[in-house]
N, C-alpha and C positions, 0 to 999 in steps of 0.2 A: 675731783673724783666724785662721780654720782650716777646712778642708776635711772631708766629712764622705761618704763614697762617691759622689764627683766634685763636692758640692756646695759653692761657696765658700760659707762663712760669714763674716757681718762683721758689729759690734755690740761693744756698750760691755759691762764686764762690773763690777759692783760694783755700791755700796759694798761694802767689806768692812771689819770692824776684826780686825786681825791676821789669823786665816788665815779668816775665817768672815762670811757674808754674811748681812745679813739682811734680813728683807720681812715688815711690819707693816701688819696689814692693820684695819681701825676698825670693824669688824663679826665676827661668827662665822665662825671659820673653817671655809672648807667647800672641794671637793673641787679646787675650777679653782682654787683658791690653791696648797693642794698641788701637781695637776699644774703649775701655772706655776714653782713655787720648785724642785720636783723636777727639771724641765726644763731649769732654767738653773741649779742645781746640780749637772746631768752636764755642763753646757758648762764652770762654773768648774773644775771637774775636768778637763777635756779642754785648755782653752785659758787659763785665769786665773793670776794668778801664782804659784799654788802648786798645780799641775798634781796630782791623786791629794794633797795632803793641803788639801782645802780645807772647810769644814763649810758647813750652810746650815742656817737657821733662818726657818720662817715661822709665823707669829704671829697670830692671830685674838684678841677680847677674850675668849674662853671656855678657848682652850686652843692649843698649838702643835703642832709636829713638828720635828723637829732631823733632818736628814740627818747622815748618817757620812762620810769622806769617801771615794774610791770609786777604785780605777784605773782609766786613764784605757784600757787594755783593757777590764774592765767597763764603764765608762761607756758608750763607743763603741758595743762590741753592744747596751746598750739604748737608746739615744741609733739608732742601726739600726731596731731593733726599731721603733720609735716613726716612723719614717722611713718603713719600712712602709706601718703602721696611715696613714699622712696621705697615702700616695701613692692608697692604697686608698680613701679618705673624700674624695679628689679623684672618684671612678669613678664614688661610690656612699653614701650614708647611712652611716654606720657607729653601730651600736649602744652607744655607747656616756658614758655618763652620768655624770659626776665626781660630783655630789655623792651619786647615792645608791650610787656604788659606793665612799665615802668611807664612807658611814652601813653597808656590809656589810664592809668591811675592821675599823672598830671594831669590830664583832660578833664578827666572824672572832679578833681577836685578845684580846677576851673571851672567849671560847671558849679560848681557847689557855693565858690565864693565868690562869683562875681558874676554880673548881669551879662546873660546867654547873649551873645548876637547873633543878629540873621543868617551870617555865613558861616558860623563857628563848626569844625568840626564836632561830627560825636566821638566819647574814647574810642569805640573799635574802630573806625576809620580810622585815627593815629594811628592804634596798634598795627593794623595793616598799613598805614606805610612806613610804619619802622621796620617792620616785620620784611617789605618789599624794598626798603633802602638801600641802593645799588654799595654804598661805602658803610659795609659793614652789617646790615641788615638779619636778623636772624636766617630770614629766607634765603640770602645766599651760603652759609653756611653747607658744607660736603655732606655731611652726616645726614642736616635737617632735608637739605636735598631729597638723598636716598630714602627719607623715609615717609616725607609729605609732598609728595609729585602735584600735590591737588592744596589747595589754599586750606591752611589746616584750621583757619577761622571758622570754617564750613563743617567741621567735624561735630558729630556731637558731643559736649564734655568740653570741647578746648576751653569756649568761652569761660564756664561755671567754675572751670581748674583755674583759670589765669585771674577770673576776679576773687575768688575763698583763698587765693592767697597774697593777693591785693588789698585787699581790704585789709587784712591781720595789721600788712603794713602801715595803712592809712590811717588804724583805728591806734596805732603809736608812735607813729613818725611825724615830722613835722618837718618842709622843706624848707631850705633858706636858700635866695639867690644873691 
């Protein structure tokens, strides 16, 4: 139970074994896992038993991501931050796509640790073609349909949304294949 700028919070928080939670998921891991574990990753750090040293782990059959554990000052401002982005997405569509901004943060930190090649994608190109992946693809999505008729990478905002909340993840995730 914890309050989060006026808001009660109430909700179970675990399993954990020792100070680290984890969440196995029976398919590829993809982005709404991430956000979800990353989400309740700032909460076990804000409110779980072991406030700022907690770990979280979430798990796809292909590969995972390990959170670090985070103070619960940091947490708060993104755990804010995120507070935000949903007050906002209450008003109005917001632009923004987990799984292929999952497929540009991989890119992104290809990029980051290992020697570029000539043909290498950039992340937004991933992101648009996860985004445009006939099996499964955010783009074909009903909803996303109806409300982005037009390549919604072209929008203004989508970008800066998809990466401020990418980044949160890459600045305490760590991926294992």
């Amino acid at each position: 139970k914890g309050s989060l700028q006026g808001i009660e919070i109430n909700g179970e928080i675990g399993p954990f074994f020792e100070n680290t939670y984890f969440s196995f998921q029976s398919s590829k891991l993809k982005g709404r896992n991430c956000m979800e574990g990353f989400i309740l990753h700032l909460f076990h750090n804000l409110y779980g038993p072991a406030p700022g040293n907690s770990k979280t782990v979430v798990a796809g059959i292909d590969k995972s991501i390990s959170f670090a554990p985070v103070s619960p000052n940091r947490g708060e401002e993104i755990l804010a931050q995120f507070l935000e982005f949903y007050f906002k997405g209450l008003a109005e569509p917001l632009p923004f796509f987990p799984n292929a901004s999952l497929a540009w943060l991989e890119q992104t930190i290809k990029h980051e640790t290992t020697k570029k090649r000539k043909n290498s994608r950039e992340p937004i190109d991933c992101a648009r073609k996860n985004w445009e992946n006939d099996r499964g693809g955010e783009g074909n999505e009903f909803a996303n349909q109806l409300i982005y008729s037009k390549d919604p990478w072209e929008l203004p905002g989508t970008i800066e949304l998809n990466e401020t909340v990418m980044v949160f993840i890459h600045e305490l995730g760590e991926f294992v294949t």
